[in-house]
PDB file of N, H, CA, C and O in Angstrom:
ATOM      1  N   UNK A   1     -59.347 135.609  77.137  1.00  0.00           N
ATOM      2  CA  UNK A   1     -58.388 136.651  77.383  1.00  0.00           C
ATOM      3  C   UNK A   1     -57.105 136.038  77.925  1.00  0.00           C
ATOM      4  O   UNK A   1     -57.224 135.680  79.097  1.00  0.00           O
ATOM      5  N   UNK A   2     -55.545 135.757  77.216  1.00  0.00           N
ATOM      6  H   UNK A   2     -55.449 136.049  76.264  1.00  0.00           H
ATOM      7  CA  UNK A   2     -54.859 135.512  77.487  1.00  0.00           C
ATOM      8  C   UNK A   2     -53.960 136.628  78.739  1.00  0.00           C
ATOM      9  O   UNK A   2     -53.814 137.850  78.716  1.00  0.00           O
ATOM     10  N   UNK A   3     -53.602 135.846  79.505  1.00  0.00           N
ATOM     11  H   UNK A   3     -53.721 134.853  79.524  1.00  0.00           H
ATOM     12  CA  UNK A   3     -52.962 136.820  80.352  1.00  0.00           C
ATOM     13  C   UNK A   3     -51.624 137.400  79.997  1.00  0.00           C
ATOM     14  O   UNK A   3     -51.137 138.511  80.208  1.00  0.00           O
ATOM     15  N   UNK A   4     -51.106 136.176  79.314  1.00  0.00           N
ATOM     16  H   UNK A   4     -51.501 135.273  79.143  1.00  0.00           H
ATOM     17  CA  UNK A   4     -49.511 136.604  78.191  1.00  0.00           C
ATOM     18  C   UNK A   4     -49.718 137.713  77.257  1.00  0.00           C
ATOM     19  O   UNK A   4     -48.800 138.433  76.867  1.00  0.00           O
ATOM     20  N   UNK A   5     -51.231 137.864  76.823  1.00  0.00           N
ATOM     21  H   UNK A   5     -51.977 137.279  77.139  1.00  0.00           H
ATOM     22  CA  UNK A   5     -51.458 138.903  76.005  1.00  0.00           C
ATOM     23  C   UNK A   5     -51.818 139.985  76.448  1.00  0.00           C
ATOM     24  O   UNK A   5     -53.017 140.107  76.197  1.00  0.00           O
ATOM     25  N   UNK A   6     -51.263 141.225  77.206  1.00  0.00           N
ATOM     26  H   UNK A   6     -50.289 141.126  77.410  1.00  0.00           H
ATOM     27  CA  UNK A   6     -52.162 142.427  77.331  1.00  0.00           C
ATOM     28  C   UNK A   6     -53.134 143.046  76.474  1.00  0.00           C
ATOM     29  O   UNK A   6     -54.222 143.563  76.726  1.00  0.00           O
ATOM     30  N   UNK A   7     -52.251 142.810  74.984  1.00  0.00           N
ATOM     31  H   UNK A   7     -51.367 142.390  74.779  1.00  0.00           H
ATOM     32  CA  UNK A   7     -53.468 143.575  73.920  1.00  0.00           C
ATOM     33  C   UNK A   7     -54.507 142.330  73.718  1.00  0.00           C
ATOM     34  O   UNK A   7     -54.984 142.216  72.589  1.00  0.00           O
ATOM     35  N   UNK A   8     -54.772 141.690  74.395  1.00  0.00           N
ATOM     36  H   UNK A   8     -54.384 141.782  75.312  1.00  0.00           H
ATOM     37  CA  UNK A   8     -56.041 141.063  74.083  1.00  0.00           C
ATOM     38  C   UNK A   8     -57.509 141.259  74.858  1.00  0.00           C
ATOM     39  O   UNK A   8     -58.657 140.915  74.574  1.00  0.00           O
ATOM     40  N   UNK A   9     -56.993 141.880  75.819  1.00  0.00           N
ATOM     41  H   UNK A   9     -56.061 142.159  76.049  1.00  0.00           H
ATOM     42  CA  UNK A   9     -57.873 142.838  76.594  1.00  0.00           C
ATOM     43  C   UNK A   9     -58.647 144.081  76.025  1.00  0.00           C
ATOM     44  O   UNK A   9     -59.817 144.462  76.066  1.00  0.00           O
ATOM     45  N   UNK A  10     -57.307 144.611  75.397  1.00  0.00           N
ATOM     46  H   UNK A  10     -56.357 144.301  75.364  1.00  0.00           H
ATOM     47  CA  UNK A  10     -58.058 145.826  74.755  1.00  0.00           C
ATOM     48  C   UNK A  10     -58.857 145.526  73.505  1.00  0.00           C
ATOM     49  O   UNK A  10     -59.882 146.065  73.087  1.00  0.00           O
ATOM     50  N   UNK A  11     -58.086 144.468  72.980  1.00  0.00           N
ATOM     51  H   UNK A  11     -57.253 144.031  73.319  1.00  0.00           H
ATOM     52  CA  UNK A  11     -58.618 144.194  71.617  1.00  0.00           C
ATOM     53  C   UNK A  11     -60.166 143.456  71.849  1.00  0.00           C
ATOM     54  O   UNK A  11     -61.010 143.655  70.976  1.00  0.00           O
ATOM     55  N   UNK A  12     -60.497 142.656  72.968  1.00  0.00           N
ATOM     56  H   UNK A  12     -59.811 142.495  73.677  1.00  0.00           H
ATOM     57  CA  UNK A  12     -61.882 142.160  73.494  1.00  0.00           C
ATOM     58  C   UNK A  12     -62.801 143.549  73.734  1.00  0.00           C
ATOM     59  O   UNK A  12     -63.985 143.606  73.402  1.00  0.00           O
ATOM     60  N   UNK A  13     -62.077 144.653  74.359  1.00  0.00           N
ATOM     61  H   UNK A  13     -61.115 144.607  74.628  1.00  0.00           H
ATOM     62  CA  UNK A  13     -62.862 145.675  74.853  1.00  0.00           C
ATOM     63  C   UNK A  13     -63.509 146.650  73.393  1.00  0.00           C
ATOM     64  O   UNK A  13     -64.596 147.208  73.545  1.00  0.00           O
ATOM     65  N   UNK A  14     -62.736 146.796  71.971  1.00  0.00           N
ATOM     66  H   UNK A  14     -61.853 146.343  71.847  1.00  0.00           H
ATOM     67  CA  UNK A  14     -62.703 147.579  71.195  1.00  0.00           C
ATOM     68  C   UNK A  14     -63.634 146.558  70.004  1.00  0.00           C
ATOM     69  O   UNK A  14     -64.231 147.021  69.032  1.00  0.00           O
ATOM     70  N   UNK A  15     -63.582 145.486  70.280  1.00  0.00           N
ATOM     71  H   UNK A  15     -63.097 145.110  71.070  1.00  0.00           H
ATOM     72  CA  UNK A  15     -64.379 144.804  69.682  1.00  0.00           C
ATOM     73  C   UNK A  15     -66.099 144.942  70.150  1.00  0.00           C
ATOM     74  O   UNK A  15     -67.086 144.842  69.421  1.00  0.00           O
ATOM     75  N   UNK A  16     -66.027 145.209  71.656  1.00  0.00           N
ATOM     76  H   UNK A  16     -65.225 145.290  72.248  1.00  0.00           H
ATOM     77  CA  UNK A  16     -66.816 144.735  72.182  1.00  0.00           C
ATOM     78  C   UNK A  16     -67.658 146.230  71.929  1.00  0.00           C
ATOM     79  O   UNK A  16     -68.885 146.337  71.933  1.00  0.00           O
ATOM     80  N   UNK A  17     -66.748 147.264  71.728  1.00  0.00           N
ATOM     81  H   UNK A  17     -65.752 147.177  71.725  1.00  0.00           H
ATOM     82  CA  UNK A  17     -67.525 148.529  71.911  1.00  0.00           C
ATOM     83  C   UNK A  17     -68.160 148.766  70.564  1.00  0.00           C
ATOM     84  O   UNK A  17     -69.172 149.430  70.342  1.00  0.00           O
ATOM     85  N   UNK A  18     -67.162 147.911  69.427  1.00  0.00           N
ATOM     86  H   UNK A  18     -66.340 147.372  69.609  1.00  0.00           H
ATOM     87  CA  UNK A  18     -67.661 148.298  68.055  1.00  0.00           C
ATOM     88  C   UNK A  18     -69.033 147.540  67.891  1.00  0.00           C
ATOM     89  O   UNK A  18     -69.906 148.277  67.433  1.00  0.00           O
ATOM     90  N   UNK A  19     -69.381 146.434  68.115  1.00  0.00           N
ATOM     91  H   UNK A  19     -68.672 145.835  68.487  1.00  0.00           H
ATOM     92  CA  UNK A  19     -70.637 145.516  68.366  1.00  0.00           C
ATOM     93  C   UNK A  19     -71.446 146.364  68.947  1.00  0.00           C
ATOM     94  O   UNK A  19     -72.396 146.800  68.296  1.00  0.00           O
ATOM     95  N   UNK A  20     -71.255 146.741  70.181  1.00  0.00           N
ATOM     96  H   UNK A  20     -70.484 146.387  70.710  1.00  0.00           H
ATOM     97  CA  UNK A  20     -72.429 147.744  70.632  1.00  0.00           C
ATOM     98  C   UNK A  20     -72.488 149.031  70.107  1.00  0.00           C
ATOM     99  O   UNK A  20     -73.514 149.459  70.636  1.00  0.00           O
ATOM    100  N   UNK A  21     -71.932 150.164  69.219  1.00  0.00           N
ATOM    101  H   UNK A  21     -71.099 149.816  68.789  1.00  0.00           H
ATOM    102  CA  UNK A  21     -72.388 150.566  68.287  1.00  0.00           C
ATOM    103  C   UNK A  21     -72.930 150.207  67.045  1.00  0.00           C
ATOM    104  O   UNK A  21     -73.701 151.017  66.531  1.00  0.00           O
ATOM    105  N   UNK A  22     -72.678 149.110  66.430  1.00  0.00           N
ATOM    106  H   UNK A  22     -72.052 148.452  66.848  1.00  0.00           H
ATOM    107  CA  UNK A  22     -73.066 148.954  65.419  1.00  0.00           C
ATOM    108  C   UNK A  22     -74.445 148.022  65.602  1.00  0.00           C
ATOM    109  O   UNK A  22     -75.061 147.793  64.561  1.00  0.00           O
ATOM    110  N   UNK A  23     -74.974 147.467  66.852  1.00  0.00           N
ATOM    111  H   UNK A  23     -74.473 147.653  67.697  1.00  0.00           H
ATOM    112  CA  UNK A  23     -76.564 146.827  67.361  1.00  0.00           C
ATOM    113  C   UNK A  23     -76.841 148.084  67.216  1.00  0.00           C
ATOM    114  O   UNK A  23     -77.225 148.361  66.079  1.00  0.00           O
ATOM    115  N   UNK A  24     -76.750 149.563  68.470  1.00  0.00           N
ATOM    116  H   UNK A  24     -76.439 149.337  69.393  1.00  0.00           H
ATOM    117  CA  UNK A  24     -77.270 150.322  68.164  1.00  0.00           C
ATOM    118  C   UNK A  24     -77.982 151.321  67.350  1.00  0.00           C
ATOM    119  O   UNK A  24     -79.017 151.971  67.500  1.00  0.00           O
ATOM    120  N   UNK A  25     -76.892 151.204  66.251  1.00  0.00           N
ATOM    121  H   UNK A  25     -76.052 150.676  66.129  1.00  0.00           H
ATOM    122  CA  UNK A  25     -76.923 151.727  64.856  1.00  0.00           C
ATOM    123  C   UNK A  25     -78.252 151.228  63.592  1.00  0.00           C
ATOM    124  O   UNK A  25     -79.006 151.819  62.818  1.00  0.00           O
ATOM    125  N   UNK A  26     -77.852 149.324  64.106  1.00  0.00           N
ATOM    126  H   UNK A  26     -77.240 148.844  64.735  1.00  0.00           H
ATOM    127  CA  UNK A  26     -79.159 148.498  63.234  1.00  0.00           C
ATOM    128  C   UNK A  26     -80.329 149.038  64.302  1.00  0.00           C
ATOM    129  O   UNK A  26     -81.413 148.949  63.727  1.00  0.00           O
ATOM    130  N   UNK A  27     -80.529 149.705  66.010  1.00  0.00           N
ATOM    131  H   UNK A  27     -79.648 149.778  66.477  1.00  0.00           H
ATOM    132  CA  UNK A  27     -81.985 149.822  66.215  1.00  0.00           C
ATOM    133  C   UNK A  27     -82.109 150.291  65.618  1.00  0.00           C
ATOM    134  O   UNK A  27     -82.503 149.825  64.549  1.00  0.00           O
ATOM    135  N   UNK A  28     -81.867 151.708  65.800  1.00  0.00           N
ATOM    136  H   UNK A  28     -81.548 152.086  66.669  1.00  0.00           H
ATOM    137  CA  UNK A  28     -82.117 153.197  65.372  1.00  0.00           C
ATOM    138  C   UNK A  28     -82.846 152.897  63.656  1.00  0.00           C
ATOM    139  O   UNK A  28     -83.961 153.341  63.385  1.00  0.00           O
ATOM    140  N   UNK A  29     -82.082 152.162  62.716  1.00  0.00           N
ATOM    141  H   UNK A  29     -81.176 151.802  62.936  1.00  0.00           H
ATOM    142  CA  UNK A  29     -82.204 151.840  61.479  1.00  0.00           C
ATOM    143  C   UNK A  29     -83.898 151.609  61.523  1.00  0.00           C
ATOM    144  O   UNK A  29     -84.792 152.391  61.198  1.00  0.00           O
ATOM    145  N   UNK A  30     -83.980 150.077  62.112  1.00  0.00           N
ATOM    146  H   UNK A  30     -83.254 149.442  62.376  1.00  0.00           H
ATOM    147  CA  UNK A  30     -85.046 149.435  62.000  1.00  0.00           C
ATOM    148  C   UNK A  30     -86.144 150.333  62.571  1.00  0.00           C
ATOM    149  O   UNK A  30     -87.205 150.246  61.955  1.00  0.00           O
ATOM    150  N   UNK A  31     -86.132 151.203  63.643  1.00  0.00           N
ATOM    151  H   UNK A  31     -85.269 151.273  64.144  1.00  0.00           H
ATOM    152  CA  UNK A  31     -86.847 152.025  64.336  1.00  0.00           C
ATOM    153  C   UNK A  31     -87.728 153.034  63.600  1.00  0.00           C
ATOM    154  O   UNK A  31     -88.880 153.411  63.812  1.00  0.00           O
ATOM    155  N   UNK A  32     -86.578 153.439  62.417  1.00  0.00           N
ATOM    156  H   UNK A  32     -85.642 153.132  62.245  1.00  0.00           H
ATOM    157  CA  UNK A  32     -87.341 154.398  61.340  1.00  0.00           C
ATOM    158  C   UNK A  32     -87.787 153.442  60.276  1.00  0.00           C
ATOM    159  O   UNK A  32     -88.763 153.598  59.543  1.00  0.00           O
ATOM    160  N   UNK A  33     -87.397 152.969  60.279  1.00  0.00           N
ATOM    161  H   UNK A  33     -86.604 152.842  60.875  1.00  0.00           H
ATOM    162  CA  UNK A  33     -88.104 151.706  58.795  1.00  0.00           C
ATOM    163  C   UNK A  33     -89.709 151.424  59.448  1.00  0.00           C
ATOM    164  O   UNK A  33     -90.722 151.589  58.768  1.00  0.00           O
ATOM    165  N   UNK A  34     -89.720 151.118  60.417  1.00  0.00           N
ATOM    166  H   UNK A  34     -88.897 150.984  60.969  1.00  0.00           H
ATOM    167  CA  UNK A  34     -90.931 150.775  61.212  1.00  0.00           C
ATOM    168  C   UNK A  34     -91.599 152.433  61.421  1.00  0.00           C
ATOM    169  O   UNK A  34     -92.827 152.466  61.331  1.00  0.00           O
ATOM    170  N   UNK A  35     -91.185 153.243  61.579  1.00  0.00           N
ATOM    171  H   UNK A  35     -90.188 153.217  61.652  1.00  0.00           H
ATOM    172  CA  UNK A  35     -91.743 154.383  61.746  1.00  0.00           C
ATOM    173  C   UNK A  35     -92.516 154.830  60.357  1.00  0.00           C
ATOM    174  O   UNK A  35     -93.690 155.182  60.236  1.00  0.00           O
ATOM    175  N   UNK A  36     -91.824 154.747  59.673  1.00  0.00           N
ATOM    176  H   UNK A  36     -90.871 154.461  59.771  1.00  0.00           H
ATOM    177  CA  UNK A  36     -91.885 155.295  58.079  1.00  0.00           C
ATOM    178  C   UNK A  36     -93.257 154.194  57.671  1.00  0.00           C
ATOM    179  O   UNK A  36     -94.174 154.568  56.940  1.00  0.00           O
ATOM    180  N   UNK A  37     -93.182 152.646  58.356  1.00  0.00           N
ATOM    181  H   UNK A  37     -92.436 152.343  58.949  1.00  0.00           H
ATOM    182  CA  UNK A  37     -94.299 152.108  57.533  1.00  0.00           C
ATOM    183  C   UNK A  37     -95.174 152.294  58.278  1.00  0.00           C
ATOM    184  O   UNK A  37     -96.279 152.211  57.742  1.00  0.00           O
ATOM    185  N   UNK A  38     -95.179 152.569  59.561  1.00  0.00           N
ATOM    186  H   UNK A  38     -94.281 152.636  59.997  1.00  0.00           H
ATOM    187  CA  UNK A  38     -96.423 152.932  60.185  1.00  0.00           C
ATOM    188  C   UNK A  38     -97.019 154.148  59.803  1.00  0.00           C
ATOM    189  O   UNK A  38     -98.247 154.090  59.733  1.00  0.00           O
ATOM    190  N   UNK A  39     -96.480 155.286  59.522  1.00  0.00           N
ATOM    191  H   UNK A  39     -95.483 155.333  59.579  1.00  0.00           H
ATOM    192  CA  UNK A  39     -96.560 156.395  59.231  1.00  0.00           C
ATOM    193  C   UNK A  39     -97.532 156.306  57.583  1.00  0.00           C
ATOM    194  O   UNK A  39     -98.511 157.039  57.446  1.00  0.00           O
ATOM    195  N   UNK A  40     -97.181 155.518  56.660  1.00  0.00           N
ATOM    196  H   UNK A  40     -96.386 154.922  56.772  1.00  0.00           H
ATOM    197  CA  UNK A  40     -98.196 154.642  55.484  1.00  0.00           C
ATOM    198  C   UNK A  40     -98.992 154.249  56.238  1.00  0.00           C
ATOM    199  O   UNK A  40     -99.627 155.253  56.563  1.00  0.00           O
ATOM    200  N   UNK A  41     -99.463 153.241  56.847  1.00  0.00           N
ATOM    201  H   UNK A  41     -98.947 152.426  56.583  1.00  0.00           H
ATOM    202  CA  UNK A  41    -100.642 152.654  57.574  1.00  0.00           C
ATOM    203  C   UNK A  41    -101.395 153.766  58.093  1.00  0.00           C
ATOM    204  O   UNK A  41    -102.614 153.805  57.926  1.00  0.00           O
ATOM    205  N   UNK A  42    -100.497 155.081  58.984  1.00  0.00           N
ATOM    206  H   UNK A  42     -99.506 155.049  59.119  1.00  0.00           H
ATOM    207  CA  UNK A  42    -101.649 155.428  59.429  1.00  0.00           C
ATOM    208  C   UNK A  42    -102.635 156.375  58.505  1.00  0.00           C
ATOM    209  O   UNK A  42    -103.832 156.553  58.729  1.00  0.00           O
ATOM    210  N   UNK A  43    -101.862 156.956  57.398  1.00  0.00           N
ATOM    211  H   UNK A  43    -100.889 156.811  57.216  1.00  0.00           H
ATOM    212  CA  UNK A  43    -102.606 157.783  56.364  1.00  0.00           C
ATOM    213  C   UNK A  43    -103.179 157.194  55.585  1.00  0.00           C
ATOM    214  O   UNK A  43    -104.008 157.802  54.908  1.00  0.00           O
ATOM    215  N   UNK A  44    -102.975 155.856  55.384  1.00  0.00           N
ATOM    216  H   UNK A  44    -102.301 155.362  55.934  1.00  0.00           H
ATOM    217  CA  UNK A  44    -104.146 154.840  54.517  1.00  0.00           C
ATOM    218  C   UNK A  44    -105.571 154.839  55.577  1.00  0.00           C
ATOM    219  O   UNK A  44    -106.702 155.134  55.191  1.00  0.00           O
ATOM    220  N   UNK A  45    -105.338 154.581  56.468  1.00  0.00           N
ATOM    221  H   UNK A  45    -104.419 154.341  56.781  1.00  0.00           H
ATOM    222  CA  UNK A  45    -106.151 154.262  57.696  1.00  0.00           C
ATOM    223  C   UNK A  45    -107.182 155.370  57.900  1.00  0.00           C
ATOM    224  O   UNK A  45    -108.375 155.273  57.612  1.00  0.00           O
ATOM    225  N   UNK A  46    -106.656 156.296  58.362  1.00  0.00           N
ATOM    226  H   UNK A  46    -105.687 156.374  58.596  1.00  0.00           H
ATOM    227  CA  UNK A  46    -107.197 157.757  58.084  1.00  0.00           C
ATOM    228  C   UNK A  46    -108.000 157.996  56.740  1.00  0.00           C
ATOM    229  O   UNK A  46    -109.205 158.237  56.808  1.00  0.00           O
ATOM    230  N   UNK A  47    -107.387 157.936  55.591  1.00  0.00           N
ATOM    231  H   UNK A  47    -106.408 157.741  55.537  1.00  0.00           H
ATOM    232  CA  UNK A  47    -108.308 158.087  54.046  1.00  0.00           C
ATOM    233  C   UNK A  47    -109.664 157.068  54.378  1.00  0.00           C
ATOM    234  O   UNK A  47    -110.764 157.509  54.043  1.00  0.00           O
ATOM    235  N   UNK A  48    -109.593 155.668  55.055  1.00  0.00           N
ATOM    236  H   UNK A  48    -108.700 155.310  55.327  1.00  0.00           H
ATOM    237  CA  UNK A  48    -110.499 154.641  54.969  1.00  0.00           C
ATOM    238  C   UNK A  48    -111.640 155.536  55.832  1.00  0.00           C
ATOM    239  O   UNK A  48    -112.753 155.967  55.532  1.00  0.00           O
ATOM    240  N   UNK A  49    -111.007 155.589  56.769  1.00  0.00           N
ATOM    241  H   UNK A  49    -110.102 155.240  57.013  1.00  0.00           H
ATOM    242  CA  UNK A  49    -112.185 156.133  57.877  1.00  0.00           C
ATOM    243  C   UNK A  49    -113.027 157.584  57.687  1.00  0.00           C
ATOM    244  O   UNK A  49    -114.188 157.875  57.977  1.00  0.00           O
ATOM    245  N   UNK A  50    -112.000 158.323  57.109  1.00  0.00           N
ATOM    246  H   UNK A  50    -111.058 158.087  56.874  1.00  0.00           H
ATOM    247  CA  UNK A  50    -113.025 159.315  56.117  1.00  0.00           C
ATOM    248  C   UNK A  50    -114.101 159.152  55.272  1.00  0.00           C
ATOM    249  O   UNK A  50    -115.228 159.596  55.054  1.00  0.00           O
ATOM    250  N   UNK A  51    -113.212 158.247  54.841  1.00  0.00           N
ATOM    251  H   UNK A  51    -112.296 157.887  55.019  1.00  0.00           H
ATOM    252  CA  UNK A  51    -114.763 157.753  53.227  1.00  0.00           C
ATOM    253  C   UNK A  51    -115.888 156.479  53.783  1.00  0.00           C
ATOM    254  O   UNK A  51    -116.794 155.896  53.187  1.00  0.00           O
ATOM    255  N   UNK A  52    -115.329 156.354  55.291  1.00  0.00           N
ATOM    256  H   UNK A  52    -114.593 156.827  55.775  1.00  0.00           H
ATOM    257  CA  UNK A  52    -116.581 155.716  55.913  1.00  0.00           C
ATOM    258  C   UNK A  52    -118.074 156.705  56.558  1.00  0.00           C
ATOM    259  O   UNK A  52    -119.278 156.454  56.611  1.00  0.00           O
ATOM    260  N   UNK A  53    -117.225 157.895  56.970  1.00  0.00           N
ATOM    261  H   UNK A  53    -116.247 158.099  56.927  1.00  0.00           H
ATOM    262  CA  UNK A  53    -118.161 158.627  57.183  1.00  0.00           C
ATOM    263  C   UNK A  53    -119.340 158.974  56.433  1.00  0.00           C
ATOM    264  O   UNK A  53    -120.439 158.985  56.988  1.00  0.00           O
ATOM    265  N   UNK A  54    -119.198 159.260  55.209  1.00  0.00           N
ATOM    266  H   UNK A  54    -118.306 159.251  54.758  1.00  0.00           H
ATOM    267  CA  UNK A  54    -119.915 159.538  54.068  1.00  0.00           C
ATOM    268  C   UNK A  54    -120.930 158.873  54.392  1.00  0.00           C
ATOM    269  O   UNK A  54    -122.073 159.316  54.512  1.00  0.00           O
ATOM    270  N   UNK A  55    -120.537 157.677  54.566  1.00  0.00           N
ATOM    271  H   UNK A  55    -119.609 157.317  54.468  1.00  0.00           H
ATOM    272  CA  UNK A  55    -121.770 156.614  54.051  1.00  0.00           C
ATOM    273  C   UNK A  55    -122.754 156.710  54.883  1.00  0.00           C
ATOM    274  O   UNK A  55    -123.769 156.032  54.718  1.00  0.00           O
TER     275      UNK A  55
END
């Protein structure tokens, strides 16, 4: 952060805020990607353990 520069302050701060929306943005992403495949696992999982009963 140059001190000759005032806008380099802001420009560190607006950078800094866009980075932390856009991490946030990739959780949230990955959060449902992982949701969605667990959500497969668990209804495969479930069908298995049904057709174990049978037996």
């Amino acid at each position: 952060m140059d001190p000759n520069n005032p806008l380099s302050d802001r420009e560190k701060a607006l950078e800094n805020e866009y980075i932390r929306k856009k991490e946030i943005q990739m959780a949230k992403e990955k959060a449902a990607r992982q949701q969605a495949t667990a959500g497969r696992h668990s209804s495969s999982t479930q069908g298995t353990q049904e057709s174990n009963k049978d037996k």
